[in-house]
C-alpha positions in Angstrom: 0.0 0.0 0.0 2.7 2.0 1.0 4.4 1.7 -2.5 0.9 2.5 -4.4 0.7 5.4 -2.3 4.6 6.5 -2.9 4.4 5.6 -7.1 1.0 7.8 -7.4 2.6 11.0 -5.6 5.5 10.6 -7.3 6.1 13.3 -10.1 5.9 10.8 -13.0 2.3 9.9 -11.8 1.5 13.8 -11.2 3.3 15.1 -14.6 1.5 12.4 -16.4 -2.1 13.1 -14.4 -1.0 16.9 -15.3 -0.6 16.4 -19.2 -3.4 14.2 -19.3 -5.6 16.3 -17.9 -4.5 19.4 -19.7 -5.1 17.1 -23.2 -8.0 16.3 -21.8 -9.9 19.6 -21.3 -8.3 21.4 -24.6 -9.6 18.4 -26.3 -12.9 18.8 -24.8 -12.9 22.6 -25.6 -11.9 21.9 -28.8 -14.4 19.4 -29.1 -17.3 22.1 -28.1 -15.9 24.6 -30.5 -16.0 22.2 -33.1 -19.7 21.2 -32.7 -20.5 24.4 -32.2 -19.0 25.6 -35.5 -21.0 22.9 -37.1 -23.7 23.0 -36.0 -24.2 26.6 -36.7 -22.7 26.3 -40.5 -25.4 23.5 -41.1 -27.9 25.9 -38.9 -27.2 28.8 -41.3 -27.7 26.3 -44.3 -30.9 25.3 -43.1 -32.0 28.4 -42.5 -30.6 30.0 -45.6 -32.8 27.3 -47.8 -36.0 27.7 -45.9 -35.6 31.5 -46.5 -35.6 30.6 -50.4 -38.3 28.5 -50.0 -40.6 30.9 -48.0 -39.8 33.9 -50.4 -39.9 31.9 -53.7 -43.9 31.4 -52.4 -43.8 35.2 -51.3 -43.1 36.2 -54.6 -45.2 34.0 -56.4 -48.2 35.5 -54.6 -46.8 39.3 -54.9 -47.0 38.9 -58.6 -50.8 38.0 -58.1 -50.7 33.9 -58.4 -53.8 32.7 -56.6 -53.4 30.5 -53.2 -55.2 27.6 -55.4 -52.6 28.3 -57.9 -49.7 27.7 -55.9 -47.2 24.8 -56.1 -46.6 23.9 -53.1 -45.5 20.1 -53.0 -46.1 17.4 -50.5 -43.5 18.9 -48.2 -41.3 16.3 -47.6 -38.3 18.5 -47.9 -40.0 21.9 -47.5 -43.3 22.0 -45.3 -44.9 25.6 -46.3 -48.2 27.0 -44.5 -49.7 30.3 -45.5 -51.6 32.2 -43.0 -53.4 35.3 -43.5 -53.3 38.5 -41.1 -56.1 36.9 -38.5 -54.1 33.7 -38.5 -55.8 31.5 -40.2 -54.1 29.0 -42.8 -55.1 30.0 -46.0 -52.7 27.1 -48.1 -50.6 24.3 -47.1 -48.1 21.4 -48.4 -50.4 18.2 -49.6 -48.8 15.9 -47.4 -48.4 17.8 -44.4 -50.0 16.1 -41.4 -48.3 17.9 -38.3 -46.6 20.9 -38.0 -44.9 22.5 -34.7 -42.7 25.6 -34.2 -44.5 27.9 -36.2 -47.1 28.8 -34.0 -49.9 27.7 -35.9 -50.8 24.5 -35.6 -53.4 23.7 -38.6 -52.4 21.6 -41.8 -54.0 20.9 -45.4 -56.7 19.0 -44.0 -58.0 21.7 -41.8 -58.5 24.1 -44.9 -61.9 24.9 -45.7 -63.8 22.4 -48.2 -64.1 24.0 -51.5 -66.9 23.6 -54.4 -65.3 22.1 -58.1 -65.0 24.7 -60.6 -67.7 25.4 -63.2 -67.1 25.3 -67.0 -66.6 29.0 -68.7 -69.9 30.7 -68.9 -72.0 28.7 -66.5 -72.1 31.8 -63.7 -70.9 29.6 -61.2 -68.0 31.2 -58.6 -64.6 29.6 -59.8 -63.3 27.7 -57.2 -65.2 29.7 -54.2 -65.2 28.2 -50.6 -68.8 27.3 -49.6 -68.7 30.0 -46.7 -66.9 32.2 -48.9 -69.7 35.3 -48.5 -70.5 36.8 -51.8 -68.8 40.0 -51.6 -65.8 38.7 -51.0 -65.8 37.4 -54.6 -65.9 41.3 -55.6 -62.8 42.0 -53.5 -60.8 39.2 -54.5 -62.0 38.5 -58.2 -59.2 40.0 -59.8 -55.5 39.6 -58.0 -53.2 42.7 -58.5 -49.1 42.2 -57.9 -48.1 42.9 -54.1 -45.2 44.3 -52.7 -42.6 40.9 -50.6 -41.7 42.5 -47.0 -38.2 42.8 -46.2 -36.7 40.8 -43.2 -37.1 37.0 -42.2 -37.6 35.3 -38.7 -36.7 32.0 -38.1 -37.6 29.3 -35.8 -37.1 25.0 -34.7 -39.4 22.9 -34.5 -40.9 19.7 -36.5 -43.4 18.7 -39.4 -44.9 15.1 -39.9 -45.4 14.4 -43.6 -46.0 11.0 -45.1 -46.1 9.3 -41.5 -42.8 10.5 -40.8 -41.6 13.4 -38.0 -38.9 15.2 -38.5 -36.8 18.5 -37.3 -37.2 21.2 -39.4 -36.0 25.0 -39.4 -38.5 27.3 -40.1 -38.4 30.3 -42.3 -41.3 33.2 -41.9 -42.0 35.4 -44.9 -44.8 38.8 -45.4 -46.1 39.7 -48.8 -48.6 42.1 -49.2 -51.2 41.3 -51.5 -54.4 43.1 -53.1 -56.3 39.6 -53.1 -55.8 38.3 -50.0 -54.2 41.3 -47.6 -51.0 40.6 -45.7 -50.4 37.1 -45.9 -47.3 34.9 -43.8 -45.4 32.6 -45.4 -43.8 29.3 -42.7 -41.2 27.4 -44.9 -39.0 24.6 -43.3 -35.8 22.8 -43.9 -34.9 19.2 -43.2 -32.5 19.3 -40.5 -31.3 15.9 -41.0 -28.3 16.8 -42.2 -27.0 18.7 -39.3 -28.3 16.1 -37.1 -26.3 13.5 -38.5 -23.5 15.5 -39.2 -23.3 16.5 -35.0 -24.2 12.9 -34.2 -21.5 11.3 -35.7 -18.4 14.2 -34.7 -19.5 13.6 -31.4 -19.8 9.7 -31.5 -16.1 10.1 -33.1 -15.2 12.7 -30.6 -16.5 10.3 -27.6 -14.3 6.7 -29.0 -11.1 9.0 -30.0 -11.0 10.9 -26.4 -10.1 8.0 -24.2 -7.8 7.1 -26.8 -5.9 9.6 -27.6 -5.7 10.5 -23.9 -4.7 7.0 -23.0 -2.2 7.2 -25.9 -0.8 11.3 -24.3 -0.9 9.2 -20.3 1.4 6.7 -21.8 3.8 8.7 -23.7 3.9 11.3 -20.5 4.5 8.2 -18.4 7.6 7.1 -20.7 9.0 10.3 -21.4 8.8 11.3 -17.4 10.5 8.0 -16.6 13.6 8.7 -19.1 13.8 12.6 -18.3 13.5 11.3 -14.8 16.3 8.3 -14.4 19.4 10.3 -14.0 17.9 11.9 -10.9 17.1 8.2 -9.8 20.9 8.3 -10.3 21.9 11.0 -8.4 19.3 10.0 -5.4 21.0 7.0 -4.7 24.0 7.8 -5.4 23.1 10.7 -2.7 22.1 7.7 -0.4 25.1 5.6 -1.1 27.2 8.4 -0.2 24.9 8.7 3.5 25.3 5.5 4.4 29.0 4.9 3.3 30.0 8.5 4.5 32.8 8.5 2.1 32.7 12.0 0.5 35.1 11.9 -2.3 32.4 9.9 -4.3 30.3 11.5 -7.0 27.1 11.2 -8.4 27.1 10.7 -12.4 27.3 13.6 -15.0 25.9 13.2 -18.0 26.8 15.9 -21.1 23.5 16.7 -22.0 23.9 20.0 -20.8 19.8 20.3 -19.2 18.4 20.8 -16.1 19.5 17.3 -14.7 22.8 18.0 -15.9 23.3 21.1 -14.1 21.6 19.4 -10.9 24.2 16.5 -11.0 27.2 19.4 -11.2 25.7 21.4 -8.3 25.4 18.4 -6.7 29.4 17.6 -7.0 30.1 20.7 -6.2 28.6 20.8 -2.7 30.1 17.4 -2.2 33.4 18.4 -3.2 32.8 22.1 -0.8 31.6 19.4 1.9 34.5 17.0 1.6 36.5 20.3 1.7 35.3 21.9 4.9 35.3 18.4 6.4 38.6 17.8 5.9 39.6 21.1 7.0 37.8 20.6 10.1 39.6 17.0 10.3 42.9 19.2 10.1 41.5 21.9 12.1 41.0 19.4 14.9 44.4 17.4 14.4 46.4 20.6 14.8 44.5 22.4 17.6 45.1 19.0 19.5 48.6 19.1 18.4 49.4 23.3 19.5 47.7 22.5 22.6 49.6 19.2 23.4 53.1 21.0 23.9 51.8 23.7 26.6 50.1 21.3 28.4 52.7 18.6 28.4 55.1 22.1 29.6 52.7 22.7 32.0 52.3 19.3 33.8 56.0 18.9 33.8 56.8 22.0 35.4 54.1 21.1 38.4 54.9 17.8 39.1 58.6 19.3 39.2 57.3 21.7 41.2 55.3 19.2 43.2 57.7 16.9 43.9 60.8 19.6 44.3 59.0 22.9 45.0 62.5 24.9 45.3 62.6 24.0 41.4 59.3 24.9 40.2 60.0 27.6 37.3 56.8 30.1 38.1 57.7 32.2 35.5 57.4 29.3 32.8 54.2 27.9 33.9 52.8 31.6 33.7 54.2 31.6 30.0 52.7 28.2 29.2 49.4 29.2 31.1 49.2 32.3 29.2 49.8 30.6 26.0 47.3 28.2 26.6 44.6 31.2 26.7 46.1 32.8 24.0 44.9 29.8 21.7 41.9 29.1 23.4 40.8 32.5 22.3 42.0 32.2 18.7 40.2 28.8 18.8 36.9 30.7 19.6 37.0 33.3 17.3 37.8 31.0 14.3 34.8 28.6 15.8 32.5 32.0 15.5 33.8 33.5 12.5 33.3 29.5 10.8 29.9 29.9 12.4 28.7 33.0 10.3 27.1 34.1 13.3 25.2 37.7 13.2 27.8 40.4 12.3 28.5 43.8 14.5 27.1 46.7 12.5 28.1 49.8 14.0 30.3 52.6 12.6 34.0 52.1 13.9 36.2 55.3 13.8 39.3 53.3 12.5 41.9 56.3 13.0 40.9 56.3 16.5 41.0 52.4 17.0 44.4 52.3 15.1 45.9 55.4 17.8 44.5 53.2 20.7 45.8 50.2 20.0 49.3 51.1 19.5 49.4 53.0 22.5 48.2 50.2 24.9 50.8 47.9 23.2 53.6 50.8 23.1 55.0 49.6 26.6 55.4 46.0 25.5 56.4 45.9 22.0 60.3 45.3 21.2 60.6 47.3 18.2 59.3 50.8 18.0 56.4 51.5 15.9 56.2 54.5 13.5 52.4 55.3 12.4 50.9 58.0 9.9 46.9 57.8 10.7 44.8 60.1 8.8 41.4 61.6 10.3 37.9 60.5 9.7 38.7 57.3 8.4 35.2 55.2 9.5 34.2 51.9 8.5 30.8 49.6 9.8 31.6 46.4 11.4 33.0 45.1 14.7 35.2 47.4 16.7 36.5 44.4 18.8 37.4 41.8 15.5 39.5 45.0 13.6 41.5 45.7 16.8 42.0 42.3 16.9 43.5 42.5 13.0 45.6 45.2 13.8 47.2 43.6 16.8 47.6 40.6 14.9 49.2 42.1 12.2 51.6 44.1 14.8 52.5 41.2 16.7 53.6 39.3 13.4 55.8 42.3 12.2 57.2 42.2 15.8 58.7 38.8 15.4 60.0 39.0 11.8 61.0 43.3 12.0 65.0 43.8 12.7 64.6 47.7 13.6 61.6 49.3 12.3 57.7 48.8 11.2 55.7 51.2 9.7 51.6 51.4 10.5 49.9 53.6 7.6 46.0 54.3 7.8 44.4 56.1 4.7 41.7 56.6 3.1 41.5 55.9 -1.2 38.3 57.0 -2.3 35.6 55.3 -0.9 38.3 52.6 0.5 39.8 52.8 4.3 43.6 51.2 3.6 45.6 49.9 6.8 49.3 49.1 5.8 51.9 47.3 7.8 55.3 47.0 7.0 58.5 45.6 8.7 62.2 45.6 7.5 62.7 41.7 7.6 63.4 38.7 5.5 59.4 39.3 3.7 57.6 36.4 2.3 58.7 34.3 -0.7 56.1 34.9 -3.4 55.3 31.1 -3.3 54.1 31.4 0.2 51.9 34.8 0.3 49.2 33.1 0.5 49.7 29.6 2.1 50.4 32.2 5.5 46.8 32.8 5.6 46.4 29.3 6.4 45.7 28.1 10.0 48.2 26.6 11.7 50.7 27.3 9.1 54.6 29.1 10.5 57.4 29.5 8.0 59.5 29.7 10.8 58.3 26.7 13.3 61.2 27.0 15.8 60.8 30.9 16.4 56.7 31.1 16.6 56.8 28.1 18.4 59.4 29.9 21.0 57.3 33.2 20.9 54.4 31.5 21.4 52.8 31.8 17.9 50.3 28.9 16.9 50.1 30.0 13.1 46.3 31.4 13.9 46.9 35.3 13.7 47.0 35.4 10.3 44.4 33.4 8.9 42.4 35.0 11.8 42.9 38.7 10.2 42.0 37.3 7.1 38.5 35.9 8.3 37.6 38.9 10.1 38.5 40.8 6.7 36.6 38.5 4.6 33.4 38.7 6.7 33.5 42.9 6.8 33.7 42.9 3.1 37.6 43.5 2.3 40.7 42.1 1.6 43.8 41.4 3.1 47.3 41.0 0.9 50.8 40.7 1.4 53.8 41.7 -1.0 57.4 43.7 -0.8 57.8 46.7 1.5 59.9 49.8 0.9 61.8 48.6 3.7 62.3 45.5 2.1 60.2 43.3 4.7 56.6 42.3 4.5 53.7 44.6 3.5 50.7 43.5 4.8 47.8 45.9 3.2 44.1 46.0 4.8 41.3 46.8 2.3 38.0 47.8 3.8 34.7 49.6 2.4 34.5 53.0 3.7 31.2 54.5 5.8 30.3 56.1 2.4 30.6 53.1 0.5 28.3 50.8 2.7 26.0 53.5 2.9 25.8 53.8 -0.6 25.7 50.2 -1.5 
């Protein structure tokens, strides 16, 4: 049940249901327009040949025919009545035996009985109704032309002639007559033919649907389930790659260059950024372990010297070691934040003034003098605490490799605060400018590792830069050493963007 449930949500049962469906009611609408048209071309035929009929007998009787002389036919293909201006029938087809639709009712047989007509000369009416009153034979003796009236109405309904009842469209007619007044004229058309006609489009239209809807379901079905297979591909790949946890495995590429395609490359490339960032945190891990072995083991040798002779404990050493130990715990933090992506400090920093500050607290302390050019009103937005804690980091670096001078520079270029520092040492080789940014990473083990340095300050600055929106570089200094140059977007800038 599960698996009926899980094949008719999936999206080859809902793309197919979709298409079919979509077939299905532009089929039908087509269908409707397409009987529609149809019907009303046959309609308009209909209609069009019981308005010839109707006015052929119109005219006949404008131009002063006689109702006894019409020709009216047995009406199998065109029932006529004529009615006069009380509405009585005054002619009618031979054969008509029911008529509906043209609101009067009576046929040939309900005409009035009428006497035979005399030979020439004998003073006999010719061909006068029994209760046709005598001076009517004055008014109608001699017929005059009549004038046809323009305009036609038209109506449904159905005649029986000869025993059979059929449908018929009815045209009306009005001729104006000297003889017999204002007389109407009801003419029909078979409709048959339109009948027929609709009948059978919509018996076609009623076995062809399911077909061809059965025939659009399976195609949809088919198509869906090759568009759909290299995603069946990538999914278990995806799964394989779950349960295994190994994540230098792919899911297949094809080179058709679609959707799929591109989902299959996305998908590699956030496995590859995964396997990355877990291996970094792998290394991230080994060498934290590793910096914070050698204090420790430093630490517990110098108490349980300590313990065991307390005249030899070096208190001065384990102070060092202790102070070291805090040192990369709170490097180890802020690389945990900063990886974090935690919410960001937007505030406006005066830089010039954070740059002055920070020297001078670290003035006392430093080994080699530091020479600074600040220039005013240099502001940036971002976190006071993480851009003093650049600068020192860049400082204390150019403290270890400077022989007898560093330079501090603060500027402004355009829109662009610039913090340079530079020290007269060996520099860095060019093949190495940016593997320094890396954590954990000293060109100089022996030396950091004596000053304390666990390879964290620079990759540290570079994070903090990153994540306020600038750069940090390193190349040649005038002095020859290292030039380490800050980038950062101005107030204006951020405002602006």
């Amino acid at each position: 049940m599960t698996g009926l449930f899980r094949l008719v949500g999936s999206v080859r049962a809902r793309a197919t249901l979709g298409a079919t469906l979509v077939v299905a009611v532009a089929l039908i609408a087509a269908g409707a327009a397409v009987l529609g048209s149809l019907r009303s071309s046959l309609t308009s035929q209909a209609d069009s040949s019981a308005q010839s009929a109707a006015r052929e007998v119109a005219v006949n009787l404008g131009l002063g025919h006689r109702l006894e002389q019409l020709e009216l036919g047995d009406g199998s293909e065109h029932p006529i009545q004529v009615v006069d201006a009380d509405g009585r029938l005054r002619a009618a087809s031979e054969a008509l035996q029911r008529i509906t639709g043209t609101g009067v009712t009576a046929v040939r047989a309900d005409l009035p009985k009428t006497t035979p007509s005399p030979a020439p000369g004998d003073g006999k009416g010719e061909g006068r109704e029994e209760d046709e009153p005598q001076e009517d034979k004055a008014e109608y003796g001699t017929a005059a032309p009549g004038r046809v009236r323009d305009g036609h109405s038209f109506a449904t309904g159905t005649a029986t002639v000869l025993g059979r009842t059929s449908g018929y469209r009815f045209a009306t007619a009005q001729v104006d007559t000297k003889a017999y007044g204002t007389l109407t004229i009801h003419a029909g058309a078979l409709r048959d033919a339109e009948q027929r006609a609709v009948s059978t489009a919509t018996a076609v239209m009623l076995v062809g649907l399911p077909v061809l809807l059965l025939v659009v379901g399976a195609v949809t079905w088919l198509v869906t389930r090759r568009a759909l297979r290299p995603v069946e591909s990538i999914r278990a790949e995806m799964a394989a790659i779950t349960a295994s946890e190994d994540l230098s495995r792919r899911v297949p590429e094809s080179r058709s260059g679609d959707e799929v395609a591109r989902l299959a490359w996305t998908t590699n490339e956030t496995l590859a950024a995964l396997e990355a960032s877990v291996g970094r945190q792998r290394q991230f891990v080994a060498d934290a372990s590793h910096e914070l072995r050698s204090p420790i083991a430093s630490l517990r040798t110098q108490l349980e010297v300590g313990s065991a002779h307390p005249g030899l404990l070096d208190l001065d050493g384990a102070v060092a070691d202790t102070v070291r130990l805090q040192r990369l715990a709170t490097d180890l933090l802020l690389l945990a934040r900063l990886d974090a992506g935690g919410p960001s400090t937007d505030r406006r920093v005066k830089l010039d003034s954070l740059v002055r500050e920070e020297l001078r607290q670290r003035a006392a302390r430093d080994t080699i003098a530091v020479h600074a050019t600040v220039a005013e009103g240099v502001d940036v937005v971002g976190s006071g605490g993480q851009l003093a804690r650049v600068l020192a980091n860049l400082v204390d670096n150019a403290q270890r490799h400077a022989r007898t001078r560093i330079d501090v520079t603060l500027a402004r270029e355009a829109t662009t605060a610039v913090l340079r520092v530079a020290d007269d040492g060996d520099g860095v080789p060019d093949n190495q400018r940016e593997r320094i940014f890396e954590r954990f990473v000293r060109l100089d083990d022996a030396r950091s590792r004596d000053d304390g340095g666990a390879g964290l300050g620079l990759a540290i600055a570079r994070d903090v830069a990153e994540r306020h929106g600038g750069t940090l570089t390193v190349c040649t200094s005038a002095l020859g050493g290292a030039l380490f140059e800050l980038r950062l977007p101005g107030l204006r800038a951020v405002q602006g963007s």
